[in-house]
gemmi code that builds the backbone of each chain (N, CA, C; Angstrom):
import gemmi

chains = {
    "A": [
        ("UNK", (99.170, 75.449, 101.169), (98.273, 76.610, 101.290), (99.014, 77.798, 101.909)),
        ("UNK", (98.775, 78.959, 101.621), (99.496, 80.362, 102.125), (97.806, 81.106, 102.363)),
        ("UNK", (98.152, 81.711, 103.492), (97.247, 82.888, 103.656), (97.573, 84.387, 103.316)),
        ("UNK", (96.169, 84.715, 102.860), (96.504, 86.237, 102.081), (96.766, 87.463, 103.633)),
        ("UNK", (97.122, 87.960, 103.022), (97.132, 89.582, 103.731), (96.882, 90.561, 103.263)),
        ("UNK", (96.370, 91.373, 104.281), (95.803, 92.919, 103.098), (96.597, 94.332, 104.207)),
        ("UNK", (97.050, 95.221, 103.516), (97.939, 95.744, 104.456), (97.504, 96.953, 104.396)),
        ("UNK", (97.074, 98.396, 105.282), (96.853, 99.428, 104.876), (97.091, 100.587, 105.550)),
        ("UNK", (97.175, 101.762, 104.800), (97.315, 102.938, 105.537), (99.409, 102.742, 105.380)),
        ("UNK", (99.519, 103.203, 106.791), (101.031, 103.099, 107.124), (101.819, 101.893, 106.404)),
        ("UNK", (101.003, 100.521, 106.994), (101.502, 99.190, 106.750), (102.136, 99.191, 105.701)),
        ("UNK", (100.819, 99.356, 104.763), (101.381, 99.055, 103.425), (102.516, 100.125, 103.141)),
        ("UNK", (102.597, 101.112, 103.193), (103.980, 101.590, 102.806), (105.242, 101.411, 103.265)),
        ("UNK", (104.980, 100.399, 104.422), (106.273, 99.971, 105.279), (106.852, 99.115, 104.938)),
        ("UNK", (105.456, 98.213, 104.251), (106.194, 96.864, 103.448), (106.305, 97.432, 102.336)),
        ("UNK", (105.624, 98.325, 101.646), (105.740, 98.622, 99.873), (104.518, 97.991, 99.238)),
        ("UNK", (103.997, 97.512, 99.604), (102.781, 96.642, 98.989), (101.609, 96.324, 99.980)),
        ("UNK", (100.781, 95.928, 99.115), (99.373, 96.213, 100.337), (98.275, 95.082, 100.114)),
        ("UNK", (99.154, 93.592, 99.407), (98.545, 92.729, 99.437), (99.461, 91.489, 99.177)),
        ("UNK", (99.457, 90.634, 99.303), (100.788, 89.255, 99.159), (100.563, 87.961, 100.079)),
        ("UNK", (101.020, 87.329, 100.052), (100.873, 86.118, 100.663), (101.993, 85.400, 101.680)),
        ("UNK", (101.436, 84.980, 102.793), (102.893, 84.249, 103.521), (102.292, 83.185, 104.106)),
        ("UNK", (103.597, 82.408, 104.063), (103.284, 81.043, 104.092), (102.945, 80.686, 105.808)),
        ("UNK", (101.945, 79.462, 106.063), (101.176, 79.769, 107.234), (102.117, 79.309, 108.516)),
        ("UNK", (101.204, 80.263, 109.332), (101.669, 80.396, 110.483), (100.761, 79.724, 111.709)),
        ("UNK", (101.170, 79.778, 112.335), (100.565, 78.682, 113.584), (98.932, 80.143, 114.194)),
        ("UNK", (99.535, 81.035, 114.671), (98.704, 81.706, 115.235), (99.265, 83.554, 114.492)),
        ("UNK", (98.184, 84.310, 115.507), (98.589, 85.831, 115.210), (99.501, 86.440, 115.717)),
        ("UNK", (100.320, 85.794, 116.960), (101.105, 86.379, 117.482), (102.775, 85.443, 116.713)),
        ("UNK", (102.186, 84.574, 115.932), (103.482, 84.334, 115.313), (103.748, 85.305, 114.245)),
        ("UNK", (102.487, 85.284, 113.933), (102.199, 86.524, 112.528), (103.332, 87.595, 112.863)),
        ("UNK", (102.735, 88.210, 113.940), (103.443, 88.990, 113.986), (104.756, 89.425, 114.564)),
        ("UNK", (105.592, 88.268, 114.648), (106.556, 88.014, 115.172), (106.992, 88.212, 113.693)),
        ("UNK", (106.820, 87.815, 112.549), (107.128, 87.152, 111.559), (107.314, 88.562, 110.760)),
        ("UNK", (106.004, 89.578, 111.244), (105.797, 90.669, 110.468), (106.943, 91.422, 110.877)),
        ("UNK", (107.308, 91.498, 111.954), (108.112, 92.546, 112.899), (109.065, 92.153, 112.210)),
        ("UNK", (109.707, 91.028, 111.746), (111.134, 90.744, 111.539), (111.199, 90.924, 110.032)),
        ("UNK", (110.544, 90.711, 109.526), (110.473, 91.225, 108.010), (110.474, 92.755, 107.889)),
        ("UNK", (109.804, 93.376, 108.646), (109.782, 94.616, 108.656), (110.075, 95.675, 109.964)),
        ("UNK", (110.843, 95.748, 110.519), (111.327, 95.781, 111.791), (110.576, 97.317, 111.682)),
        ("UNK", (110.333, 98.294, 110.990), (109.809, 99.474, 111.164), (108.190, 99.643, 111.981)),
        ("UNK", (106.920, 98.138, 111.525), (106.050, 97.234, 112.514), (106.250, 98.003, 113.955)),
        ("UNK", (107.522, 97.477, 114.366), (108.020, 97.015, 115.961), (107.406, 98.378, 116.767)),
        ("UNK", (107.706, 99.193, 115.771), (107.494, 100.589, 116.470), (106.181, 101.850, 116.186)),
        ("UNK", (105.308, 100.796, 116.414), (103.985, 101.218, 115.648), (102.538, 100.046, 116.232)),
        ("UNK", (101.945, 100.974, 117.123), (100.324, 100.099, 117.012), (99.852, 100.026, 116.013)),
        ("UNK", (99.285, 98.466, 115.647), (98.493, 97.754, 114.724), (97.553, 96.926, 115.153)),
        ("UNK", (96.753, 96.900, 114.541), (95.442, 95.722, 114.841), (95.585, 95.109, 113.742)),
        ("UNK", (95.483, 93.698, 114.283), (94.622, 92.595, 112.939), (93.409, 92.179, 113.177)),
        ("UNK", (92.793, 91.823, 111.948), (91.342, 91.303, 111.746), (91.655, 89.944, 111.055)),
        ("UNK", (91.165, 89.107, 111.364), (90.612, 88.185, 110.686), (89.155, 87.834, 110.328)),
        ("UNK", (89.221, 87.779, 108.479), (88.023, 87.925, 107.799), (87.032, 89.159, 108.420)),
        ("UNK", (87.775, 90.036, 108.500), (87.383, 91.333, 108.961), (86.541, 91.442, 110.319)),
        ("UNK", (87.213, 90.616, 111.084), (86.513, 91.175, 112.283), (88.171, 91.243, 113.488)),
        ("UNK", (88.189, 92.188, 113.611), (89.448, 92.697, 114.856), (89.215, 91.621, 116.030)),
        ("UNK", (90.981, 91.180, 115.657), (90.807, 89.919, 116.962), (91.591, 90.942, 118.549)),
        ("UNK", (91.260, 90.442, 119.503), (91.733, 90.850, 120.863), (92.547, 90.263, 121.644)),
        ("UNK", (93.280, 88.978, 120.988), (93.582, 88.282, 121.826), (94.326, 87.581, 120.783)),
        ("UNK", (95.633, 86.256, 121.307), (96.038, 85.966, 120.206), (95.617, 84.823, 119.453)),
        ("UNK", (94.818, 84.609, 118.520), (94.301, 83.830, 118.032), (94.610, 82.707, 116.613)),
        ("UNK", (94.330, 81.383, 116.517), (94.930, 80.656, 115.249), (94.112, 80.604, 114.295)),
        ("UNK", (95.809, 80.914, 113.039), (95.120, 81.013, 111.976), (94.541, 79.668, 111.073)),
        ("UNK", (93.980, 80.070, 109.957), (93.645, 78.968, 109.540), (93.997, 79.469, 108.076)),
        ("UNK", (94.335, 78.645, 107.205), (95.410, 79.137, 105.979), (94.436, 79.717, 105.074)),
        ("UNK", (92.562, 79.564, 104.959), (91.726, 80.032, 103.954), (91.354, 81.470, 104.778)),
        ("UNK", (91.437, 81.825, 105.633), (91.195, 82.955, 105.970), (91.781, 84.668, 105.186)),
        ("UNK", (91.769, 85.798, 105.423), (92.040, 86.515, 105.196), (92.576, 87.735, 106.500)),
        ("UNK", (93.573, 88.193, 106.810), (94.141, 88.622, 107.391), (94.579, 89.919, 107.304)),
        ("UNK", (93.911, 90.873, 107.795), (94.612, 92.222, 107.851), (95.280, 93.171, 108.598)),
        ("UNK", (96.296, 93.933, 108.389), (97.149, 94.676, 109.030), (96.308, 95.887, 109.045)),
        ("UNK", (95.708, 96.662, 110.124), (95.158, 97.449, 110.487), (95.882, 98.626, 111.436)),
        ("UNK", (96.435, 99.799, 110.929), (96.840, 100.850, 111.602), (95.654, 101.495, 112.258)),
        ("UNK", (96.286, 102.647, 112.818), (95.216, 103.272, 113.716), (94.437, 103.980, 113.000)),
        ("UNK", (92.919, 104.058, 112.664), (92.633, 104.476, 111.754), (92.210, 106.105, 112.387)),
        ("UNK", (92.254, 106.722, 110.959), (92.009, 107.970, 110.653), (91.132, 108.674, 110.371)),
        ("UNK", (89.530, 108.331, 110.004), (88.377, 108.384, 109.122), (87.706, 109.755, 109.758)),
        ("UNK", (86.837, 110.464, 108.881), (86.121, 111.407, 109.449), (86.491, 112.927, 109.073)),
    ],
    "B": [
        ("UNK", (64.218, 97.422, 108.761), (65.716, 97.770, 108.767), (66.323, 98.767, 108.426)),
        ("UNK", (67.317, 99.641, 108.752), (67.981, 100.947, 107.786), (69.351, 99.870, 107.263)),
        ("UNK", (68.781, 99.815, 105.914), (70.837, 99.206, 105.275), (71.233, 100.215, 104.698)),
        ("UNK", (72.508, 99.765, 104.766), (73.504, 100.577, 104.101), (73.655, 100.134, 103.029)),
        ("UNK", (73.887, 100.931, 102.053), (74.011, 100.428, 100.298), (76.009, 100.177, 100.013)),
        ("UNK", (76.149, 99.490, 99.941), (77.663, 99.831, 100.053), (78.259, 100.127, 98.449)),
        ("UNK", (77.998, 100.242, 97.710), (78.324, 100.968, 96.555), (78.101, 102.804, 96.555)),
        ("UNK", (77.458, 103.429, 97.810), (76.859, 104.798, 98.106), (77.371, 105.370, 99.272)),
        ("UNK", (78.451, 104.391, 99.613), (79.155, 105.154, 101.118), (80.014, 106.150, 100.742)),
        ("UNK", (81.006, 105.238, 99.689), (82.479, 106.267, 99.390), (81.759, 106.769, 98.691)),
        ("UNK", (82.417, 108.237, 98.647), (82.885, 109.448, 96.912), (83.977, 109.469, 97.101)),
        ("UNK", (84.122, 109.690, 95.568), (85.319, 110.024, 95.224), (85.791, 111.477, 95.521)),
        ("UNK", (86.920, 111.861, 96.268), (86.509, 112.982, 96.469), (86.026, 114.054, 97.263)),
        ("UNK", (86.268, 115.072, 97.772), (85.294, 116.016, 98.561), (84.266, 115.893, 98.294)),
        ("UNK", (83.061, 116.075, 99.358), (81.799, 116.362, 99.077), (81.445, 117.483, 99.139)),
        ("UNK", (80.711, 117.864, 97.909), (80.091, 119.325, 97.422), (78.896, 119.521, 98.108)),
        ("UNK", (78.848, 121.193, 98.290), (77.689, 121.533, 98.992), (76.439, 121.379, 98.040)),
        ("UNK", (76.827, 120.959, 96.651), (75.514, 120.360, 95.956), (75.252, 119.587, 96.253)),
        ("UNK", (76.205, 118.815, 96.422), (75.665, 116.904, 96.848), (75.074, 116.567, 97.713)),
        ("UNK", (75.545, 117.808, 99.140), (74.584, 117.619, 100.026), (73.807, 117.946, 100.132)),
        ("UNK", (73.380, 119.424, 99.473), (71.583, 119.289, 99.121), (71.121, 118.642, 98.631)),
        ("UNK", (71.381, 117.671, 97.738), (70.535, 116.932, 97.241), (70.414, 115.949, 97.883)),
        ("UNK", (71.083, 115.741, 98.989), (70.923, 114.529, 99.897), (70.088, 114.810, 100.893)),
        ("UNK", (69.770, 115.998, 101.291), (68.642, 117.197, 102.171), (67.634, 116.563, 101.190)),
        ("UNK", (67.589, 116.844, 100.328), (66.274, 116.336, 99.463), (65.438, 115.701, 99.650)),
        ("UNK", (66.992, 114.372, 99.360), (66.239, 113.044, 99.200), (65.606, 112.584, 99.979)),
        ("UNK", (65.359, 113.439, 101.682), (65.092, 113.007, 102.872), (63.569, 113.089, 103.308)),
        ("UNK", (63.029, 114.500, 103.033), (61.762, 115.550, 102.472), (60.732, 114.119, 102.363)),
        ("UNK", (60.998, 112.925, 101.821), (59.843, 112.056, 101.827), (58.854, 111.346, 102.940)),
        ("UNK", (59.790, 111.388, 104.021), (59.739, 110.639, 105.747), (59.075, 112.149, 106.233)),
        ("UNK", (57.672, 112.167, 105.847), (56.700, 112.714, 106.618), (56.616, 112.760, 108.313)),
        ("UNK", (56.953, 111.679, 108.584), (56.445, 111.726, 110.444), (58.108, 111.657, 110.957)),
        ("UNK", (58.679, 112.513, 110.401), (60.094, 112.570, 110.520), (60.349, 114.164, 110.817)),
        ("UNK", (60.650, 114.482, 112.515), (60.485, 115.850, 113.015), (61.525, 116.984, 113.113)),
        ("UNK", (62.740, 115.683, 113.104), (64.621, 116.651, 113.210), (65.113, 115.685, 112.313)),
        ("UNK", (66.042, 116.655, 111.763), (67.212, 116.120, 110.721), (68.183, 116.364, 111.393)),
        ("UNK", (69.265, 115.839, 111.933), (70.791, 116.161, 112.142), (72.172, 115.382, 111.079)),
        ("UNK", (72.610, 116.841, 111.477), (73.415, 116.777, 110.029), (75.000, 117.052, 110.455)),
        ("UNK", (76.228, 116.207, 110.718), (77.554, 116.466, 110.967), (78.489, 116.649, 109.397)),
        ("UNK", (78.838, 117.019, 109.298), (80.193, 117.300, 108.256), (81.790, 117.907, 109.014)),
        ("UNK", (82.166, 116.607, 108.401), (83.375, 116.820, 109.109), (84.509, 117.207, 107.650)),
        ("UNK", (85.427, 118.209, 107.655), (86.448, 119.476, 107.093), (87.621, 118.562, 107.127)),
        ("UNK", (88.037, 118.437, 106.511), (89.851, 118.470, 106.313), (90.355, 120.010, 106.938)),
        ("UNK", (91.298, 119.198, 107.926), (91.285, 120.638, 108.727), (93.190, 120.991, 108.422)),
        ("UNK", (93.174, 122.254, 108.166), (94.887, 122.549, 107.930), (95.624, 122.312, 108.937)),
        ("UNK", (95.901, 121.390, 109.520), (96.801, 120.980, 110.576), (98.228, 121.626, 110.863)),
        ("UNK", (98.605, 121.975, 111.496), (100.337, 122.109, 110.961), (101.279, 121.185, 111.865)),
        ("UNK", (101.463, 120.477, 111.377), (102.474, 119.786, 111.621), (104.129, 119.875, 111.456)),
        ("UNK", (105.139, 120.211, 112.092), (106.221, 119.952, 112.577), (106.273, 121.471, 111.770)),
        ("UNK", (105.648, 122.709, 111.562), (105.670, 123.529, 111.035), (105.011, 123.574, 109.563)),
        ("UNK", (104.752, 122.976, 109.010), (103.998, 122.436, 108.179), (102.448, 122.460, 107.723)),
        ("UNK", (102.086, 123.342, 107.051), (100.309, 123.306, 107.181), (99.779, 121.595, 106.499)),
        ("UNK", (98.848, 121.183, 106.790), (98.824, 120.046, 106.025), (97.688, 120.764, 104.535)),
        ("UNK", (98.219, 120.462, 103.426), (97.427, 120.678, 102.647), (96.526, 119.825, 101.831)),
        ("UNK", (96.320, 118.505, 102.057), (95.415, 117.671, 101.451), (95.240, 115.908, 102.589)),
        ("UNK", (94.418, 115.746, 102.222), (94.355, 114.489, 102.965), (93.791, 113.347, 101.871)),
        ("UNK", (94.639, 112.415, 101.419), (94.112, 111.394, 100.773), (93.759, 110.159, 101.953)),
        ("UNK", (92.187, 109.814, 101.724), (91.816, 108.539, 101.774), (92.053, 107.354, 101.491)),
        ("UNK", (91.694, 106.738, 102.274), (91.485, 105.106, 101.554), (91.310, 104.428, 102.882)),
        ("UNK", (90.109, 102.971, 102.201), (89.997, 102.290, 103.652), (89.797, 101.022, 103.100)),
        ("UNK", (89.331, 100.368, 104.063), (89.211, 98.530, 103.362), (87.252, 98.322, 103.625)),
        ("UNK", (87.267, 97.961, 102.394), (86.018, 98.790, 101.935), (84.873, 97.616, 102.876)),
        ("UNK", (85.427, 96.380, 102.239), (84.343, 95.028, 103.010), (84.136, 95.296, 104.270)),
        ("UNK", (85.453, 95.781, 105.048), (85.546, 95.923, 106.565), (84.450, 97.317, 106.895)),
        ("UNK", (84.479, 98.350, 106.543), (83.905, 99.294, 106.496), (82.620, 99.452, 106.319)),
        ("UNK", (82.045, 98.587, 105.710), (80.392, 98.446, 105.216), (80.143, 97.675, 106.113)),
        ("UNK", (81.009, 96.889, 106.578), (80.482, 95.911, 107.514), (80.153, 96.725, 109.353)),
        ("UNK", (81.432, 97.316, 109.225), (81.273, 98.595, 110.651), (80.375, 99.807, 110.213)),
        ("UNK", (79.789, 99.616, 109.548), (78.748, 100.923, 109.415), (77.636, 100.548, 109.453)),
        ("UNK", (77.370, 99.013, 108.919), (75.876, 98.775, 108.900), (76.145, 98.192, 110.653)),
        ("UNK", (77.182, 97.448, 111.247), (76.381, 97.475, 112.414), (75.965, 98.517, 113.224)),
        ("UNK", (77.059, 99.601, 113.211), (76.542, 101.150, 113.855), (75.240, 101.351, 113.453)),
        ("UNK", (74.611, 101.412, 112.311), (73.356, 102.068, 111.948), (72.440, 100.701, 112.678)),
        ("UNK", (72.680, 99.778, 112.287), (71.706, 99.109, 113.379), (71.330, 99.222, 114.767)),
        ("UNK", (72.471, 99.090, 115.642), (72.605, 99.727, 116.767), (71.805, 100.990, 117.287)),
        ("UNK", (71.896, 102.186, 116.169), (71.728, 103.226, 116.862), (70.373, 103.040, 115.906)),
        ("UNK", (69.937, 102.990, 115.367), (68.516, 102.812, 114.341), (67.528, 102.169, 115.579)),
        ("UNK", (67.921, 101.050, 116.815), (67.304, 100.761, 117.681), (67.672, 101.813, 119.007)),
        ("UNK", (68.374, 102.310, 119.680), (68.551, 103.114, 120.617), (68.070, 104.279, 120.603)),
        ("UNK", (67.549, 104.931, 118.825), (67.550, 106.133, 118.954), (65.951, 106.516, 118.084)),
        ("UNK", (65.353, 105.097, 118.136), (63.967, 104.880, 117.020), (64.394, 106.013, 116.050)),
        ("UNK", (65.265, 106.048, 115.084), (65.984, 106.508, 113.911), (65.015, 106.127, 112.638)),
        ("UNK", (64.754, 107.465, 111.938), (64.012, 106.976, 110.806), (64.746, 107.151, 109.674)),
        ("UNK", (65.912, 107.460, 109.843), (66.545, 107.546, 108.497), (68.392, 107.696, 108.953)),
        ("UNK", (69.425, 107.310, 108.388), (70.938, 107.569, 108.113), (71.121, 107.096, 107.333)),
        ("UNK", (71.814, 108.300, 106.729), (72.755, 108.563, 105.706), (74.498, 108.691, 106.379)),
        ("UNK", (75.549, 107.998, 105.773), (77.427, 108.324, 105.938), (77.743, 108.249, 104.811)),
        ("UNK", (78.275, 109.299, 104.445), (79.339, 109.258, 103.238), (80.405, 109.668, 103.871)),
        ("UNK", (81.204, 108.576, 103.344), (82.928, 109.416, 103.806), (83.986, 109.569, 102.430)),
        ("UNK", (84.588, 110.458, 101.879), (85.564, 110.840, 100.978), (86.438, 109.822, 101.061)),
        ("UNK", (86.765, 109.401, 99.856), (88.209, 108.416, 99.451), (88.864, 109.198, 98.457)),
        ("UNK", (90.245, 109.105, 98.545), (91.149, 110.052, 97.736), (91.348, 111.322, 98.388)),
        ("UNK", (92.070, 112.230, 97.573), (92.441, 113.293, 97.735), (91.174, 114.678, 98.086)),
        ("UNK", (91.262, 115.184, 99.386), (90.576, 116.218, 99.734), (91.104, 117.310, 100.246)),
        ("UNK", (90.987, 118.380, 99.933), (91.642, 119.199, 100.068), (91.310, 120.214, 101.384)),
        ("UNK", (91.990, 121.009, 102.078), (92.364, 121.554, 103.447), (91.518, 122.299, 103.329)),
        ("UNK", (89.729, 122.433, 104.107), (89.081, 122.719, 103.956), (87.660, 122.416, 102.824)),
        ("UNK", (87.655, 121.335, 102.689), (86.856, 120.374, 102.080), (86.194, 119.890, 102.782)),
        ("UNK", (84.742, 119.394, 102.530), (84.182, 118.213, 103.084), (84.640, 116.821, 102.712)),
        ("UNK", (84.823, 116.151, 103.977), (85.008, 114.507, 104.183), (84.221, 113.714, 104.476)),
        ("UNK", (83.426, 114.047, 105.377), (82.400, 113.544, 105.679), (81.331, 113.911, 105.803)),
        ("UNK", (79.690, 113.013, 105.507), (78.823, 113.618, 106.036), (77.649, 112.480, 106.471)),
        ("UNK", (77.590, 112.955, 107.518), (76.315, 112.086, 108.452), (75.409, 112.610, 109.060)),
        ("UNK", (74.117, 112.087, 108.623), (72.935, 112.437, 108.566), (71.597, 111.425, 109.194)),
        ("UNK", (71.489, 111.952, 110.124), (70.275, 111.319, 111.140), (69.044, 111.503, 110.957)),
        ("UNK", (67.555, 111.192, 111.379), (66.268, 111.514, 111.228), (65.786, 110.834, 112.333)),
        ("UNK", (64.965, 111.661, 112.828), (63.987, 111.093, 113.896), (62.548, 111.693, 114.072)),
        ("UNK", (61.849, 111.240, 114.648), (60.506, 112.235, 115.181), (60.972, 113.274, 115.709)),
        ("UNK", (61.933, 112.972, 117.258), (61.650, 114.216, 117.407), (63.507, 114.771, 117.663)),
        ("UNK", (63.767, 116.081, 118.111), (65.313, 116.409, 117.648), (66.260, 115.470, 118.571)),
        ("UNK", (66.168, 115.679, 120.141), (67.030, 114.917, 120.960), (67.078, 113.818, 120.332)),
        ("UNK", (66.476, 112.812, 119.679), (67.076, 111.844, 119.772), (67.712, 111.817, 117.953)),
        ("UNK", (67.550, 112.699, 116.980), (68.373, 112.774, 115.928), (69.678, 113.232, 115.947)),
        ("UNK", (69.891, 114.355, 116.824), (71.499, 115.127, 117.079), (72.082, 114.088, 118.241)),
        ("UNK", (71.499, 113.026, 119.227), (72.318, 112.530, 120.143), (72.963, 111.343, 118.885)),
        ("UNK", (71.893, 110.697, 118.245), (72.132, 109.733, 117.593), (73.269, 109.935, 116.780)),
        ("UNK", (73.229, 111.588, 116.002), (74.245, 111.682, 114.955), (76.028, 111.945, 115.758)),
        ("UNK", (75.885, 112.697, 117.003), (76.853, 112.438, 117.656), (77.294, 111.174, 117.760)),
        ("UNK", (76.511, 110.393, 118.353), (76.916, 108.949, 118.719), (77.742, 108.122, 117.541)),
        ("UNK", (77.212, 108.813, 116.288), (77.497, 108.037, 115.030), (79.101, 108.590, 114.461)),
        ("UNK", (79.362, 110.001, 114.839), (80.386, 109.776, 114.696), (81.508, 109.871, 115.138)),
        ("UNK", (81.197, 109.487, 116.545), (82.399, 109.075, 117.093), (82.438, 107.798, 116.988)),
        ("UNK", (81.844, 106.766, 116.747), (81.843, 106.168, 116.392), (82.701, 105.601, 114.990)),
        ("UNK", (82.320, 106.474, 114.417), (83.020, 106.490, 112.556), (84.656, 106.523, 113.228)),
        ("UNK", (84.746, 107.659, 113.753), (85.866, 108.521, 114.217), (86.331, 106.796, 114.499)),
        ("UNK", (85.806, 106.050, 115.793), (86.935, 104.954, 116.364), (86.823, 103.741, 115.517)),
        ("UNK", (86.092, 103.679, 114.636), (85.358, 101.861, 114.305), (85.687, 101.648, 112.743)),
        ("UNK", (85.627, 102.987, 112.140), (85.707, 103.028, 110.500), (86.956, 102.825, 109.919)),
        ("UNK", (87.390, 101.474, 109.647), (88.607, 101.194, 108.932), (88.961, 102.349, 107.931)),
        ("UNK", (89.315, 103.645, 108.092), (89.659, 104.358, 106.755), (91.096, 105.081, 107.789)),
        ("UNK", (91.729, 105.123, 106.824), (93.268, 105.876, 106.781), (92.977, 107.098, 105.951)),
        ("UNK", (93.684, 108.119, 106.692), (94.414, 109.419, 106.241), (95.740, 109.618, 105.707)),
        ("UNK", (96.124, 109.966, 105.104), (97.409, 110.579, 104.413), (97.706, 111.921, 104.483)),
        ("UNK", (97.775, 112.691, 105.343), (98.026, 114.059, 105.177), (99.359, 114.629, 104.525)),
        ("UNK", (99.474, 115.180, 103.606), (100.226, 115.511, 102.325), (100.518, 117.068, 102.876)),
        ("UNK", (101.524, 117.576, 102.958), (102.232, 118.932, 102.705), (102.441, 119.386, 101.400)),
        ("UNK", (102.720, 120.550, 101.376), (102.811, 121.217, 100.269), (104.119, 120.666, 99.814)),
        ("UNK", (105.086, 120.593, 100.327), (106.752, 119.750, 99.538), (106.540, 118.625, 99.603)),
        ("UNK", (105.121, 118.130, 99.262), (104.833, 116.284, 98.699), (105.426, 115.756, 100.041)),
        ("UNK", (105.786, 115.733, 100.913), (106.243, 114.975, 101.795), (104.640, 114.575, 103.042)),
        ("UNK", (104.392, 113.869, 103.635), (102.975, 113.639, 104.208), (103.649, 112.613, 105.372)),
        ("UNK", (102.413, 112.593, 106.248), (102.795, 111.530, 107.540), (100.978, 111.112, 107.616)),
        ("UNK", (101.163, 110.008, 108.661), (99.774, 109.711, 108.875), (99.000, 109.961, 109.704)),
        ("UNK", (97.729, 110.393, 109.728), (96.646, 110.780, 110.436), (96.576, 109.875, 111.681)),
        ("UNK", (96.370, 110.005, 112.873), (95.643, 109.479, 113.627), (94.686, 109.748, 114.378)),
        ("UNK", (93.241, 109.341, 114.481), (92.768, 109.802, 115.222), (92.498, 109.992, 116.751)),
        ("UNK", (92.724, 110.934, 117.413), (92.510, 110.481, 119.143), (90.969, 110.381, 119.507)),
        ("UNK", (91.020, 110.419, 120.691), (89.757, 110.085, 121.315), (89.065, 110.643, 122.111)),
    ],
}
model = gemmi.Model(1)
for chain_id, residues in chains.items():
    chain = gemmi.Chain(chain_id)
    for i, (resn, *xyz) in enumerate(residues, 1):
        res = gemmi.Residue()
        res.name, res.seqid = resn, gemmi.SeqId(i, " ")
        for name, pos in zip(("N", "CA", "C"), xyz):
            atom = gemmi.Atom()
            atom.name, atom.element = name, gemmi.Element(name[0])
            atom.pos, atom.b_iso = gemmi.Position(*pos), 0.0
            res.add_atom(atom)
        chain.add_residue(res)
    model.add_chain(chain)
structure = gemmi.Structure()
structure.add_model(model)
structure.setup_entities()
């Protein structure tokens, strides 16, 4: 099983794409250990993730059917 | 309940000062309904690093977004005995001096329609999964953030 990701705003243009799959990870802070090193441009940038769209606060485990998003600072309004 | 329709949040697009009369309109039915408050928020020409910004493209994550709007309208639909909201927010390209947004309150009486519609969008402002793109005139753009 791989969990999806949905990437947006900044994200996605950092990776180039704004949806894909990686293979699972223990929790969110591996996530993003994982994200940072794939994309070291991350490192230098606040992000929030959600899981199944609700913004986690803390670092929390994933579970491989979930859905996972890379959330920049948003802009709206 | 007040729901949100989530196929009626986004336009495509700036919103026209037709669209929003007709959204004034649609309101005219809520008889024991005493203040309307009404925010519209502009794509504003920013200038950046010398730079005017000339367009702002949208986009947000839409599930996440319907989901943070209907709880706001719940919320404030009880704090503010709210008889009616309306949010539309622009996706895509809007141009520097355009409407982006527009949010629209109802109550009996005014204080509690203009506190409510404040409340709502700062709210939007911190809670609403949507991204900015602000675009310069030499195609080159950086990203919006909003402060607080």
């Amino acid at each position: 099983m791989k969990i999806s990701i949905l990437a947006f705003g900044k994200i996605a243009e950092i990776a180039g794409k704004s949806q894909w799959e990686e293979i699972p990870v223990q929790d969110t802070d591996s996530l993003r250990k994982k994200l940072e090193n794939d994309f070291p441009a991350l490192q230098n940038m606040s992000y929030r993730i959600a899981i199944n769209k609700q913004i986690i606060h803390c670092n929390q485990p994933i579970q491989s059917s979930c859905e996972i998003a890379l959330l920049p600072p948003f802009s709206g309004g | 309940m007040i729901k949100i329709h989530p196929n009626t949040v986004f336009i495509n697009g700036a919103i026209s000062p037709a669209w929003i009369a007709n959204a004034i309109q649609s309101h005219h039915t809520q008889k024991h309904t005493g203040g309307h408050s009404i925010f519209l928020g502009q794509v504003r020409m920013d200038i950046i690093d010398n730079k005017p910004v000339e367009a702002i493209e949208y986009t947000t994550y839409t599930e996440m977004a319907i989901d943070a709007l209907q709880l706001m309208c719940t919320e404030l639909e009880k704090k503010y005995a709210l008889d009616a909201i309306q949010v539309n927010h622009s996706l895509g390209i809007v141009n520097a001096g355009e409407i982006c947004l527009f949010v629209f309150t109802s109550a009996k009486h005014r204080r509690a329609a203009v506190d409510a519609c404040t409340e709502l969008v700062e709210r939007i402002k911190a809670e609403l999964p949507v991204w900015g793109r602000e675009i310069f005139s030499d195609q080159t753009h950086s990203w919006k953030e909003n402060k607080n």
